[in-house]
PQR file with spaces between the fields and no chain letter, atoms N, CA, C, O and H, PARSE charges and radii, in Angstrom:
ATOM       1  N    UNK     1      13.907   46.314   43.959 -0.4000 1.5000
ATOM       2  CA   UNK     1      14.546   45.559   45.011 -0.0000 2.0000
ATOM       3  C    UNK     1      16.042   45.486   44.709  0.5500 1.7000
ATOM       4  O    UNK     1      16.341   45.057   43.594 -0.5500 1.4000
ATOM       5  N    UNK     2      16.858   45.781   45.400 -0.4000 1.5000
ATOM       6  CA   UNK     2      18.226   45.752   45.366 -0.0000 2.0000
ATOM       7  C    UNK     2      19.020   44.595   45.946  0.5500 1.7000
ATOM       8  O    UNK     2      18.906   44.158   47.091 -0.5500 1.4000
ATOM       9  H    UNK     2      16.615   46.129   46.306  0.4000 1.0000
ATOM      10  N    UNK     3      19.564   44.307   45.319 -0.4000 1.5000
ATOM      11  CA   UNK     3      20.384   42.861   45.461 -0.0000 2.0000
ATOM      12  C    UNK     3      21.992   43.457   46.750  0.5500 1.7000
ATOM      13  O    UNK     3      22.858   44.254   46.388 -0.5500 1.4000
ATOM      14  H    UNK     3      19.657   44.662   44.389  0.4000 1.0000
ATOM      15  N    UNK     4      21.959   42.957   47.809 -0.4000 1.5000
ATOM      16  CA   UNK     4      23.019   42.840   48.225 -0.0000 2.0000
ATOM      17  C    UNK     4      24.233   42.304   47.948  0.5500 1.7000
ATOM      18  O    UNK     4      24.308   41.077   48.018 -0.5500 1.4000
ATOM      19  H    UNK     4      21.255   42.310   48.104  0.4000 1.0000
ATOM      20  N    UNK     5      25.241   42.940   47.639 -0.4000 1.5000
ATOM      21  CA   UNK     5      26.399   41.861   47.079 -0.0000 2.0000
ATOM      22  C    UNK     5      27.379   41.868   48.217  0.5500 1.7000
ATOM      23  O    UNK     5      27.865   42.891   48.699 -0.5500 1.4000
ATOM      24  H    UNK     5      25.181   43.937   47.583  0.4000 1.0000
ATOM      25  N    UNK     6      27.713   40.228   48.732 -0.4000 1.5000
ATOM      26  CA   UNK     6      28.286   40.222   49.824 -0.0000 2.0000
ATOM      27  C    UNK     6      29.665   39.566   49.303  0.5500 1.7000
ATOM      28  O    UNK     6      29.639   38.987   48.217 -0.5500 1.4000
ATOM      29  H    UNK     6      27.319   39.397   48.340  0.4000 1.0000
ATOM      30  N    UNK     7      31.035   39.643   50.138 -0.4000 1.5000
ATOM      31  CA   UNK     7      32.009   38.874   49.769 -0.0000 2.0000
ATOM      32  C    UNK     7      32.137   37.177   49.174  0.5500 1.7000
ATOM      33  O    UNK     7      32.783   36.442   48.428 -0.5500 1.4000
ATOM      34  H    UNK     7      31.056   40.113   51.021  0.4000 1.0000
ATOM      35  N    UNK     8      30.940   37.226   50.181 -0.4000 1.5000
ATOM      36  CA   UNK     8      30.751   35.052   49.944 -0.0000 2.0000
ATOM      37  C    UNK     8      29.632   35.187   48.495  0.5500 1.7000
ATOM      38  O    UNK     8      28.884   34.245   48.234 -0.5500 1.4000
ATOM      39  H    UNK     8      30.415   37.824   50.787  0.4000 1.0000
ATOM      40  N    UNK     9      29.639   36.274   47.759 -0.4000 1.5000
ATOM      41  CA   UNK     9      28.891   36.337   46.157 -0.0000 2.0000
ATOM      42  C    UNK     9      30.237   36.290   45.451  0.5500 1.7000
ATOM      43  O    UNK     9      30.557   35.211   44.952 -0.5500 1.4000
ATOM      44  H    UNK     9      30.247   37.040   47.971  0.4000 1.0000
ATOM      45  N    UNK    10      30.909   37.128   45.366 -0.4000 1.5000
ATOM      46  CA   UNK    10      32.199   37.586   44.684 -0.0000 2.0000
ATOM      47  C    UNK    10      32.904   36.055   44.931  0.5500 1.7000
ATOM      48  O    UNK    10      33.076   35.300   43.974 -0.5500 1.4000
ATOM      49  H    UNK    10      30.649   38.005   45.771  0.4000 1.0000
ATOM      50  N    UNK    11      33.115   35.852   45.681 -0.4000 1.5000
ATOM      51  CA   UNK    11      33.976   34.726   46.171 -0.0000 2.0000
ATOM      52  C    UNK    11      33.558   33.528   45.175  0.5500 1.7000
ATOM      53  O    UNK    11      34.336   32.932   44.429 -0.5500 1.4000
ATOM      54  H    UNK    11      32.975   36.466   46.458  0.4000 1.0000
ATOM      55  N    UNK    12      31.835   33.236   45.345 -0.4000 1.5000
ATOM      56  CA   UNK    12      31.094   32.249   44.271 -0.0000 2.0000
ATOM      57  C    UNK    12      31.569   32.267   43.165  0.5500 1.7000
ATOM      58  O    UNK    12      31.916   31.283   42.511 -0.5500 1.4000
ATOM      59  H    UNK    12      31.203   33.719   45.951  0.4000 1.0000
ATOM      60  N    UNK    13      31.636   33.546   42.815 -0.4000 1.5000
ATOM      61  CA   UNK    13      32.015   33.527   41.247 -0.0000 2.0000
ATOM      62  C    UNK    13      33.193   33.766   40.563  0.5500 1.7000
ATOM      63  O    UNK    13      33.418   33.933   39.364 -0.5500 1.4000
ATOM      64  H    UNK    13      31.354   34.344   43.347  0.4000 1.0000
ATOM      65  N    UNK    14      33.906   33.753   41.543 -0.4000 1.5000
ATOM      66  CA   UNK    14      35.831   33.326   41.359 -0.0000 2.0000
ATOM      67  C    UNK    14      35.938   32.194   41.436  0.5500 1.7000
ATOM      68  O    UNK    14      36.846   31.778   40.717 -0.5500 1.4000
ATOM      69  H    UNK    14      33.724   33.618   42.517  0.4000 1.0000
ATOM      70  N    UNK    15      35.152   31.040   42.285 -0.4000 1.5000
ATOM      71  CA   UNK    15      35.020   29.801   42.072 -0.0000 2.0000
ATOM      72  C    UNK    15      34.563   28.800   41.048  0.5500 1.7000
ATOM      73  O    UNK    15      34.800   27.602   40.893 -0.5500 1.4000
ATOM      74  H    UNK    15      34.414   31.378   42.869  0.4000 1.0000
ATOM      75  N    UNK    16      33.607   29.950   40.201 -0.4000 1.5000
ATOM      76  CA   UNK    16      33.025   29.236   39.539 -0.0000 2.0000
ATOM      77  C    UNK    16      33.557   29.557   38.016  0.5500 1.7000
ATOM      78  O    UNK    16      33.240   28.971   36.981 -0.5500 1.4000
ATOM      79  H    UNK    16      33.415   30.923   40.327  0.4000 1.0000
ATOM      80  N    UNK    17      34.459   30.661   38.185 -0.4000 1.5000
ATOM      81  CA   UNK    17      35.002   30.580   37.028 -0.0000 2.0000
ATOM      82  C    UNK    17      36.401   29.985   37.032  0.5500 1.7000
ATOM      83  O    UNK    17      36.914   29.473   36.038 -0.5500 1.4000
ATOM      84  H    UNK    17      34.716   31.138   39.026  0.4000 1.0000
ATOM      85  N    UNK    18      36.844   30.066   37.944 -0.4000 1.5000
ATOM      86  CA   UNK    18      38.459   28.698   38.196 -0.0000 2.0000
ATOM      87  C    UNK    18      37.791   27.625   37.648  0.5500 1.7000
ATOM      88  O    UNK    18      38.361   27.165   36.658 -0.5500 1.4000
ATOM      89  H    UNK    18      36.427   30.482   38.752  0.4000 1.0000
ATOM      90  N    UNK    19      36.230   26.789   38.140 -0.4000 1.5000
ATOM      91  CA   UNK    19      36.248   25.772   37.475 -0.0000 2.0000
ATOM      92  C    UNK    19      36.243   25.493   36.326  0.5500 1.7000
ATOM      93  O    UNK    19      36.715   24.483   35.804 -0.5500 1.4000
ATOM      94  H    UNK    19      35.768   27.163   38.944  0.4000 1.0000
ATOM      95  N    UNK    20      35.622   26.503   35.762 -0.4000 1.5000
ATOM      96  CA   UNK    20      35.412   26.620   34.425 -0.0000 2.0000
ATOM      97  C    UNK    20      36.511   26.510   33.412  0.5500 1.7000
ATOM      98  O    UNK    20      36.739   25.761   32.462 -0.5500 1.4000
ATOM      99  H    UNK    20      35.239   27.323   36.186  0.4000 1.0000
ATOM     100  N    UNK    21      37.343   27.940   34.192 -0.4000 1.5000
ATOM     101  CA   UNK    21      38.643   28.389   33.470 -0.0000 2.0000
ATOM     102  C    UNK    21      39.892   27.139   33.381  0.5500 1.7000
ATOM     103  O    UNK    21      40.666   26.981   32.437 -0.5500 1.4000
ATOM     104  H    UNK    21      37.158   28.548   34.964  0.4000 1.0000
ATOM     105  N    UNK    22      39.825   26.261   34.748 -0.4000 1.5000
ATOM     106  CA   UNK    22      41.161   25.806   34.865 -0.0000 2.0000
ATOM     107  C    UNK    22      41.045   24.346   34.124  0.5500 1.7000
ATOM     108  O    UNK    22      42.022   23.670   33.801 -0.5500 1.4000
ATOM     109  H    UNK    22      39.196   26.389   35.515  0.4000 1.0000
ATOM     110  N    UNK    23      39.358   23.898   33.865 -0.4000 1.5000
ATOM     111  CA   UNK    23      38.901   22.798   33.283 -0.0000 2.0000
ATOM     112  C    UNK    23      39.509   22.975   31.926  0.5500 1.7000
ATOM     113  O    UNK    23      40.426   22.192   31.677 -0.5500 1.4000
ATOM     114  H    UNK    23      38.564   24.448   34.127  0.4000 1.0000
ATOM     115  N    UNK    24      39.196   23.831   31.009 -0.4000 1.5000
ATOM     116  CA   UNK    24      39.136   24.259   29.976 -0.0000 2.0000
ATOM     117  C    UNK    24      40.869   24.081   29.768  0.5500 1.7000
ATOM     118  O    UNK    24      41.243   23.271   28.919 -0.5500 1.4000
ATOM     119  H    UNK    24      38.451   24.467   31.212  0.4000 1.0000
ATOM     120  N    UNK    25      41.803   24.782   30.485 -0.4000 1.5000
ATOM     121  CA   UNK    25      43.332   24.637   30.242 -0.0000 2.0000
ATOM     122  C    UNK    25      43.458   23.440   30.504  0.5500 1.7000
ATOM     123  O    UNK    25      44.487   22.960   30.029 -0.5500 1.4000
ATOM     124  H    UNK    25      41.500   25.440   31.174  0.4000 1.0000
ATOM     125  N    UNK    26      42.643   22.546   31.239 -0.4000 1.5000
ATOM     126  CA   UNK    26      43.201   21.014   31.362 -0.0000 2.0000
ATOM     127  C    UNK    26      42.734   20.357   29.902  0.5500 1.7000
ATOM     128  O    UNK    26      43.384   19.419   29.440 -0.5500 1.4000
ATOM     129  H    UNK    26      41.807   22.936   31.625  0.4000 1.0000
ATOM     130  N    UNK    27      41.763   20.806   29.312 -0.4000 1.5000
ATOM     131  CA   UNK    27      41.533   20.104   28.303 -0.0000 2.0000
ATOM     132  C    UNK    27      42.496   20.480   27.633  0.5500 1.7000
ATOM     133  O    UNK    27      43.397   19.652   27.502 -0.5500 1.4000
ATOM     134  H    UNK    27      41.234   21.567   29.687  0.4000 1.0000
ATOM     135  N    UNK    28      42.659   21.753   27.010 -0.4000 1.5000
ATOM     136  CA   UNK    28      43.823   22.063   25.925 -0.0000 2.0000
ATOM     137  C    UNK    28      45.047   21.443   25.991  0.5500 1.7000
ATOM     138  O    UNK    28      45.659   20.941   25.048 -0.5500 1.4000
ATOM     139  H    UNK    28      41.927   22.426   27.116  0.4000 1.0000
ATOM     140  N    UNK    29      45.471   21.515   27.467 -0.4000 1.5000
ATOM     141  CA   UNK    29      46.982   20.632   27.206 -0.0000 2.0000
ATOM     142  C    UNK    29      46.726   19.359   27.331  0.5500 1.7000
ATOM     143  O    UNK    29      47.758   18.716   27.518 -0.5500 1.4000
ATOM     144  H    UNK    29      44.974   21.923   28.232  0.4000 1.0000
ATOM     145  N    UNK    30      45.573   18.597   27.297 -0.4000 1.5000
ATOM     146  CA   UNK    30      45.462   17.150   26.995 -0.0000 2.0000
ATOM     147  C    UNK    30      45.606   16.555   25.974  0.5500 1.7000
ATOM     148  O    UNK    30      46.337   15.616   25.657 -0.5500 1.4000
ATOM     149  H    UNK    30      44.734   19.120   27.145  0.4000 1.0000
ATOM     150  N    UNK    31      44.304   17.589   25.043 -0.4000 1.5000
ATOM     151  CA   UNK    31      44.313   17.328   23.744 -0.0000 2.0000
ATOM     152  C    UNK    31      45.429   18.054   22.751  0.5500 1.7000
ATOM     153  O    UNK    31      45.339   18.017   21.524 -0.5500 1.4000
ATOM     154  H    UNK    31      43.711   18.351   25.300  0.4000 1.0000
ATOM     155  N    UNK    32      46.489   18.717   23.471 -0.4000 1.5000
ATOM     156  CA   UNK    32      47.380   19.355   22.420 -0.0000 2.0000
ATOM     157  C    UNK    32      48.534   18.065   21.977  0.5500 1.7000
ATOM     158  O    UNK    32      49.270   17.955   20.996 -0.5500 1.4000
ATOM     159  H    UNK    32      46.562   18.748   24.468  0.4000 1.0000
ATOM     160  N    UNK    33      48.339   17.290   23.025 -0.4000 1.5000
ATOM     161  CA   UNK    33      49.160   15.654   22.798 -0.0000 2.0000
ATOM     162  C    UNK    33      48.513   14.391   22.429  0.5500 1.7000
ATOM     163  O    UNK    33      49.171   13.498   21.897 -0.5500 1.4000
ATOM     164  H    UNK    33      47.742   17.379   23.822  0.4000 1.0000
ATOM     165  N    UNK    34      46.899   14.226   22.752 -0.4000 1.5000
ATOM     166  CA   UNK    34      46.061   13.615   22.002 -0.0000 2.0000
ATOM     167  C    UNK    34      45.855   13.838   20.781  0.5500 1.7000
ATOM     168  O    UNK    34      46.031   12.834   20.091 -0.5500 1.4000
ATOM     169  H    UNK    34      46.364   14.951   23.184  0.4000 1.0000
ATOM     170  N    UNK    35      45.478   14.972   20.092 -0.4000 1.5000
ATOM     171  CA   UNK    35      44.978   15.013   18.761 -0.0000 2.0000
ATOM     172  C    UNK    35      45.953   14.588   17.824  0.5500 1.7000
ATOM     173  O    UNK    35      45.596   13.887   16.878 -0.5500 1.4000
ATOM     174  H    UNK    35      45.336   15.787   20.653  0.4000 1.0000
ATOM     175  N    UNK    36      47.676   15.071   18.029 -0.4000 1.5000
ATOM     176  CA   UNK    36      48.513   14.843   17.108 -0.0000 2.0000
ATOM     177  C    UNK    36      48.633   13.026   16.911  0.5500 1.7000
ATOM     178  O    UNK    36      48.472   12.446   15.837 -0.5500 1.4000
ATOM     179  H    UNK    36      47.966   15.641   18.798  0.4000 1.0000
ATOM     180  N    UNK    37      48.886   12.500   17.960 -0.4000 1.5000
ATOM     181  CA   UNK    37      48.687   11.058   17.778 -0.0000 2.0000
ATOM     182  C    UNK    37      47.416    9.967   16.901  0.5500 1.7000
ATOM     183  O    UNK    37      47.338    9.067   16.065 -0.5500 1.4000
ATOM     184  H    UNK    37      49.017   12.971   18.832  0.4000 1.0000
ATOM     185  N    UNK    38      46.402   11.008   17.998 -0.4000 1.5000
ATOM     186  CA   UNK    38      45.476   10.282   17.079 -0.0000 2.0000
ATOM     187  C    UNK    38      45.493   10.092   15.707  0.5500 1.7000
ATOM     188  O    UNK    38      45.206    9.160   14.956 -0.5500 1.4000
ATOM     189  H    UNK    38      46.465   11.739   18.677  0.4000 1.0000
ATOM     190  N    UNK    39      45.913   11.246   15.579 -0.4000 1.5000
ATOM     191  CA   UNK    39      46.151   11.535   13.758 -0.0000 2.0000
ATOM     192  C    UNK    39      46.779   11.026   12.934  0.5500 1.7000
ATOM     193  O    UNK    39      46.421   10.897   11.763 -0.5500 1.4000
ATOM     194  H    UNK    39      46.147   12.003   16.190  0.4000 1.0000
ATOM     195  N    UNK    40      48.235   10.507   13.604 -0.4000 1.5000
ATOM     196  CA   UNK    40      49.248    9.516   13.149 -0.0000 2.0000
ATOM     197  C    UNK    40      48.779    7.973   13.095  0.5500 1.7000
ATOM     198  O    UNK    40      49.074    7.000   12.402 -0.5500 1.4000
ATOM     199  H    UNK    40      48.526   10.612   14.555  0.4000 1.0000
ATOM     200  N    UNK    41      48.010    8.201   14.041 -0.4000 1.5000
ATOM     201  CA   UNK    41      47.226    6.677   14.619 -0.0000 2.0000
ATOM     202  C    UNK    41      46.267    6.372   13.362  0.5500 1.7000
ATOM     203  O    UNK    41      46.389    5.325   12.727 -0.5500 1.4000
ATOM     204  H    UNK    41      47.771    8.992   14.604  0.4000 1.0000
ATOM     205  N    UNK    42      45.150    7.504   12.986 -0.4000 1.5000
ATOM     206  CA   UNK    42      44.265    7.357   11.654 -0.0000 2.0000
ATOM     207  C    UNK    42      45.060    7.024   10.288  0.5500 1.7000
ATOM     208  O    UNK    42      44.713    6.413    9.277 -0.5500 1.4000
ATOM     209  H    UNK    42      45.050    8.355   13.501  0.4000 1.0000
ATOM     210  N    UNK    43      46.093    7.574   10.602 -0.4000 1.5000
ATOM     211  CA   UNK    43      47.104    7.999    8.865 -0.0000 2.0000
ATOM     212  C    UNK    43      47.490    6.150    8.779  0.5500 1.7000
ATOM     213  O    UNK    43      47.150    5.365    7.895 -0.5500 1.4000
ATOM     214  H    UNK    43      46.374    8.071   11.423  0.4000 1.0000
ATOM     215  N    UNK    44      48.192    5.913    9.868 -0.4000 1.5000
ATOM     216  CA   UNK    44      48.467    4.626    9.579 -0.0000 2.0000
ATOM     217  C    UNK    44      47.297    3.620    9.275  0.5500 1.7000
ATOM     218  O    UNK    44      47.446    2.744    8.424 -0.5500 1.4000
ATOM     219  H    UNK    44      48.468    6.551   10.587  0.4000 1.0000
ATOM     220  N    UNK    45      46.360    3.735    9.847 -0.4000 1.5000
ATOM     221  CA   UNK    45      45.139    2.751   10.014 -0.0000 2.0000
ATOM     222  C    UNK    45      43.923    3.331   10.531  0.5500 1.7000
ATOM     223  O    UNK    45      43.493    3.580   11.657 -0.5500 1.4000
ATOM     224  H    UNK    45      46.239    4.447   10.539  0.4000 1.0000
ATOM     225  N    UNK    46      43.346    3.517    8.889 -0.4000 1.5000
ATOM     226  CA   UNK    46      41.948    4.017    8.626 -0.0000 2.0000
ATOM     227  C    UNK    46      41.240    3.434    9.625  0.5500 1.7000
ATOM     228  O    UNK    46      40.688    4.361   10.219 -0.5500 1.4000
ATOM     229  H    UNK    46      43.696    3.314    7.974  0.4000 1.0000
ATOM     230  N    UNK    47      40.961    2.418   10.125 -0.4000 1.5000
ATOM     231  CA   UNK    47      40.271    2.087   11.282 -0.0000 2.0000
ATOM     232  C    UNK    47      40.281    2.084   13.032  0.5500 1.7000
ATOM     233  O    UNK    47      39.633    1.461   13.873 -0.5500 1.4000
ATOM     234  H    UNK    47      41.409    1.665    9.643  0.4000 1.0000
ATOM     235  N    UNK    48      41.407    3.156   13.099 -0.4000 1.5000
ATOM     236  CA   UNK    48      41.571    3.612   14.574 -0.0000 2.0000
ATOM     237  C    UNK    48      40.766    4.572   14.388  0.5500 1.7000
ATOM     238  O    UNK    48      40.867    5.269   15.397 -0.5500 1.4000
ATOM     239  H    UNK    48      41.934    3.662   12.415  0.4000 1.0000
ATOM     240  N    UNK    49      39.725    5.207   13.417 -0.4000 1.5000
ATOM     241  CA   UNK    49      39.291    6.308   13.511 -0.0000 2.0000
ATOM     242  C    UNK    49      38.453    5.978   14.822  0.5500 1.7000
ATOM     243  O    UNK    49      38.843    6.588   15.817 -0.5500 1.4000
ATOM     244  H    UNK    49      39.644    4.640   12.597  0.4000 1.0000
ATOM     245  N    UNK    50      37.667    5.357   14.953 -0.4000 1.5000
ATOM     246  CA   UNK    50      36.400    5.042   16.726 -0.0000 2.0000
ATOM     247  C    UNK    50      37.319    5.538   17.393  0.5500 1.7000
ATOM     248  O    UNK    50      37.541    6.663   17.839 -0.5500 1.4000
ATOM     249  H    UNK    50      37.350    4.861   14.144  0.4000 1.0000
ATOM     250  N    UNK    51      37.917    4.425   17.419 -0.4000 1.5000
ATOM     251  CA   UNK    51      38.857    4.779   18.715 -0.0000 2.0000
ATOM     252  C    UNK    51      39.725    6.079   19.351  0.5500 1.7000
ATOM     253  O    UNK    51      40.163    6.445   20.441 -0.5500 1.4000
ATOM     254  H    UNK    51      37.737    3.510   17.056  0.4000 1.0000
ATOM     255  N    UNK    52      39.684    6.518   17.998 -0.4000 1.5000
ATOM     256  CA   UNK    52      40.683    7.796   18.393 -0.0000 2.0000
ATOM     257  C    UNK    52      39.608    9.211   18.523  0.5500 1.7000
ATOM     258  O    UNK    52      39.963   10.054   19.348 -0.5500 1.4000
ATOM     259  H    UNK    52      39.329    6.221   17.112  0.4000 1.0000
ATOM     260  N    UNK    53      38.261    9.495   17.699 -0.4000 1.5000
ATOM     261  CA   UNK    53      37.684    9.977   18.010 -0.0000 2.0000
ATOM     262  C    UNK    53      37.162   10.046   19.512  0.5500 1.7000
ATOM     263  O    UNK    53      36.795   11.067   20.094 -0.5500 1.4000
ATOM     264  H    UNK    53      37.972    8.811   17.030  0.4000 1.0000
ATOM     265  N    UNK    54      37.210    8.517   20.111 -0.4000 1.5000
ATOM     266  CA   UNK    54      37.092    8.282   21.719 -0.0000 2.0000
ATOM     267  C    UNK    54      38.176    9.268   22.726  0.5500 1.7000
ATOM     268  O    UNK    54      38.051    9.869   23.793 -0.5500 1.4000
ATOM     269  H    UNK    54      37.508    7.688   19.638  0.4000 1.0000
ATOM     270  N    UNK    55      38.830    9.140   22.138 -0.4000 1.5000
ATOM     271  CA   UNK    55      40.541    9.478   22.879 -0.0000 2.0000
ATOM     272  C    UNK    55      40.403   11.559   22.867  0.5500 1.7000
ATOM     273  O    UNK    55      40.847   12.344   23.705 -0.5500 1.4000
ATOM     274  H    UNK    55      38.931    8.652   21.271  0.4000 1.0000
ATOM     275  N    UNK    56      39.643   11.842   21.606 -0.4000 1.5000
ATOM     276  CA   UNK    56      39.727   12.898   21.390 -0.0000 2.0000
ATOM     277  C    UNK    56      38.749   13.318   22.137  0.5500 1.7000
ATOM     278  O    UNK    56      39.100   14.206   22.915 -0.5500 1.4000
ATOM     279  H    UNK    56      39.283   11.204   20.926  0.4000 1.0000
ATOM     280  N    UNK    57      37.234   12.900   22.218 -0.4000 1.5000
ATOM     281  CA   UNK    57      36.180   13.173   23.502 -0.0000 2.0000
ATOM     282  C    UNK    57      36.392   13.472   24.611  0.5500 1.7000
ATOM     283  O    UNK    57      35.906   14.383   25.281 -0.5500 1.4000
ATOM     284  H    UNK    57      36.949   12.179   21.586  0.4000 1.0000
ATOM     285  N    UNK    58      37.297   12.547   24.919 -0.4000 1.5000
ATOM     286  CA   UNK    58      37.476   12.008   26.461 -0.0000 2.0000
ATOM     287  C    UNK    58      37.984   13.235   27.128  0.5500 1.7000
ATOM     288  O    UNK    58      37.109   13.608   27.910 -0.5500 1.4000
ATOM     289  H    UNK    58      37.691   11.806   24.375  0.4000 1.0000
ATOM     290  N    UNK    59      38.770   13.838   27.155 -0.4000 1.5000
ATOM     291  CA   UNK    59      39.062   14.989   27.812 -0.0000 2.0000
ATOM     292  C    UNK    59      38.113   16.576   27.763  0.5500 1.7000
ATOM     293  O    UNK    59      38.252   17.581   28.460 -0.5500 1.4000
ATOM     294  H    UNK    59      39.481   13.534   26.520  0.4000 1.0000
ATOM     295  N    UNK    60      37.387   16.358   26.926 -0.4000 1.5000
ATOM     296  CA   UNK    60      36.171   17.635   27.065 -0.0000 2.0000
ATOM     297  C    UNK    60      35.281   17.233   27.835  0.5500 1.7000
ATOM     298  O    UNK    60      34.263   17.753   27.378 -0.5500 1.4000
ATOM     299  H    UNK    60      37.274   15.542   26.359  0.4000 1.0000
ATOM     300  N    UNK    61      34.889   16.412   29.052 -0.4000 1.5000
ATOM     301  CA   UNK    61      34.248   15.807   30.368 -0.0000 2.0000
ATOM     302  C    UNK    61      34.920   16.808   31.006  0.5500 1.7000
ATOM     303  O    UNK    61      34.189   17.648   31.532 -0.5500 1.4000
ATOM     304  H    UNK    61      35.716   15.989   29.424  0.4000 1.0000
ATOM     305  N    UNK    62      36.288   16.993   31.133 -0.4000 1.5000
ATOM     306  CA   UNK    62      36.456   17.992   32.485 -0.0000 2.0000
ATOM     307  C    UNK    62      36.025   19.426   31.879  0.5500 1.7000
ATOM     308  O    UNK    62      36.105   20.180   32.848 -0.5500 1.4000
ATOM     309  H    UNK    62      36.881   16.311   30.706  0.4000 1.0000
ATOM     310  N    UNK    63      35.706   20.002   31.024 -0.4000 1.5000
ATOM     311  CA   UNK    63      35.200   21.294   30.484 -0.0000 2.0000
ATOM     312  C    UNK    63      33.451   21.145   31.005  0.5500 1.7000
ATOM     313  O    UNK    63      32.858   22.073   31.554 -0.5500 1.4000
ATOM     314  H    UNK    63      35.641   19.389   30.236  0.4000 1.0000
ATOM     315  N    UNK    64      32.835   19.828   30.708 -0.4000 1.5000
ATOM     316  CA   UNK    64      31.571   19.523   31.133 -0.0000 2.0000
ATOM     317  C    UNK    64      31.532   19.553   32.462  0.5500 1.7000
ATOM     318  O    UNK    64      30.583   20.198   32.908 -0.5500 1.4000
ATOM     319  H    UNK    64      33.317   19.074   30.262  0.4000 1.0000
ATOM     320  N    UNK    65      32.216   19.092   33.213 -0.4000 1.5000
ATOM     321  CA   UNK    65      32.312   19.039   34.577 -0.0000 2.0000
ATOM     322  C    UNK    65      32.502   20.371   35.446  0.5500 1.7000
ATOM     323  O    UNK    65      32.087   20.749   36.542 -0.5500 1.4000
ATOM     324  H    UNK    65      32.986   18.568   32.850  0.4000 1.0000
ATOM     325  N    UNK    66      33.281   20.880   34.496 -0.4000 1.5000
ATOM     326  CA   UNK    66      33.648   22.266   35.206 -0.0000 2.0000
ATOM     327  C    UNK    66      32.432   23.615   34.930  0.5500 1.7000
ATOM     328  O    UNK    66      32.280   24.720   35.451 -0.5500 1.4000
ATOM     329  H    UNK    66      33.617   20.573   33.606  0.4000 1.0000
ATOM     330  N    UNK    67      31.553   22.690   33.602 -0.4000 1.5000
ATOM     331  CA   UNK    67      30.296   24.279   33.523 -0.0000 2.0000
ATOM     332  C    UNK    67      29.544   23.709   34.822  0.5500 1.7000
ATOM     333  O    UNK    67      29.282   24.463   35.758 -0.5500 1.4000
ATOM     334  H    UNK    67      31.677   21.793   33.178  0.4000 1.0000
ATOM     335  N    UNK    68      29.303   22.729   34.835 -0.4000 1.5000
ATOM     336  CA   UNK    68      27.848   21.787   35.885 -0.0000 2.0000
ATOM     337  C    UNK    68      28.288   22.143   37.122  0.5500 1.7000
ATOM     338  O    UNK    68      27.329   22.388   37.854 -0.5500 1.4000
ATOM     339  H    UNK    68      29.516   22.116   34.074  0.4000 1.0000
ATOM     340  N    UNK    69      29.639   22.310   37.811 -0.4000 1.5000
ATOM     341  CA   UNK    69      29.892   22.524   38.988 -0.0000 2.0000
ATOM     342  C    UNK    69      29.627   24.374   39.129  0.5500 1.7000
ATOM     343  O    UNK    69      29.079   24.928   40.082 -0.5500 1.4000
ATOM     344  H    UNK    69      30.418   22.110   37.216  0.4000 1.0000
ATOM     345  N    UNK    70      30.223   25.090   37.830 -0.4000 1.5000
ATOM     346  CA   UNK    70      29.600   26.616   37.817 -0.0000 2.0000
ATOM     347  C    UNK    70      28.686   27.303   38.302  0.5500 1.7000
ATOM     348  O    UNK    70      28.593   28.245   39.089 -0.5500 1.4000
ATOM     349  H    UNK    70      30.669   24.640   37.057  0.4000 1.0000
ATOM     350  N    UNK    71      27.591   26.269   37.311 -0.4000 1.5000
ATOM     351  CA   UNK    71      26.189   26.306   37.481 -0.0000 2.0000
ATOM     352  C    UNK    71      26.399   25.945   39.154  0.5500 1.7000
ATOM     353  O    UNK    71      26.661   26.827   39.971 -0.5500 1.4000
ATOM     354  H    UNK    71      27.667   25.504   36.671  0.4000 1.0000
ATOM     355  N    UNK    72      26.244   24.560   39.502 -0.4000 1.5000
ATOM     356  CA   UNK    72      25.806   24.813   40.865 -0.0000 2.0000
ATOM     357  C    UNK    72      26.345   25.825   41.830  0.5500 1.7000
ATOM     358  O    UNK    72      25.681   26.307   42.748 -0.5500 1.4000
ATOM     359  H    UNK    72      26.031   23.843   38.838  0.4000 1.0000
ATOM     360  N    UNK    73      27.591   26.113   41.561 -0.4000 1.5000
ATOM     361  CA   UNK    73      27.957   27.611   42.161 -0.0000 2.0000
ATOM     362  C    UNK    73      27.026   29.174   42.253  0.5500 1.7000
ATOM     363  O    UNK    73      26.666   29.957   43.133 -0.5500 1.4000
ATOM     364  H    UNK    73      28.130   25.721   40.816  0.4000 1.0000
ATOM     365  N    UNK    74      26.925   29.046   40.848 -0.4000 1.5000
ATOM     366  CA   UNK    74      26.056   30.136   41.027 -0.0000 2.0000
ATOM     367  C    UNK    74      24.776   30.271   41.084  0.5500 1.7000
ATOM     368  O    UNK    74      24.190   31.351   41.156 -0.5500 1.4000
ATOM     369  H    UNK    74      27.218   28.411   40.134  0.4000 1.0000
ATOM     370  N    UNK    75      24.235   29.105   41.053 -0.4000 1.5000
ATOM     371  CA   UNK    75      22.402   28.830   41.482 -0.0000 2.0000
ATOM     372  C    UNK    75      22.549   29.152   43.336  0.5500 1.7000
ATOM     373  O    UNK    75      21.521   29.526   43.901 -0.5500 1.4000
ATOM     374  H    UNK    75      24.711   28.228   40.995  0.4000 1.0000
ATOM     375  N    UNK    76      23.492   29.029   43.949 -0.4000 1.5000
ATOM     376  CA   UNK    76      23.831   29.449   45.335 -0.0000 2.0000
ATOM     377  C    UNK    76      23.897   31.006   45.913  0.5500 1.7000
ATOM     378  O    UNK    76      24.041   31.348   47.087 -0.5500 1.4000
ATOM     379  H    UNK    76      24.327   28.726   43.490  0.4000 1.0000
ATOM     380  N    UNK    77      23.755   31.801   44.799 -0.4000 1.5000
ATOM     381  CA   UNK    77      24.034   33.296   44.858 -0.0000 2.0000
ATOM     382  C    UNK    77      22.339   33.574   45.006  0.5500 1.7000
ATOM     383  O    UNK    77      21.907   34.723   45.101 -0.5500 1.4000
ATOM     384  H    UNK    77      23.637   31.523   43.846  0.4000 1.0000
């Protein structure tokens, strides 16, 4: 059985990798200004570690967000 590949397929999966792709650059330049702080933040006071491990999480949600929306992209093909 041969799979038709139509423009609105191709199209899916330029979408679904922008989400992916552009999630992923949002994390990096989040955390390229989060992590250094946090770090200064730990150095001074061993007990910002929670907190800053929080700070450091927090921006890999849009990398999560951006596979889950993928996925539903391409469960549509």
């Amino acid at each position: 059985m041969a799979v038709e590949l139509a423009i609105g397929n191709g199209l899916l999966g330029v979408g679904a990798g922008l989400a992916l792709g552009l999630g992923a650059i949002g994390t990096g330049l989040a955390q390229q200004q989060i992590i250094p702080a946090v770090l200064g933040a730990i150095a001074e006071d061993p007990k910002m570690l929670g907190k800053g491990l929080f700070f450091i999480l927090l921006p890999e949600t849009l990398v999560i967000f951006g596979f889950a929306i993928a996925m539903i992209l391409i469960g549509k093909v």
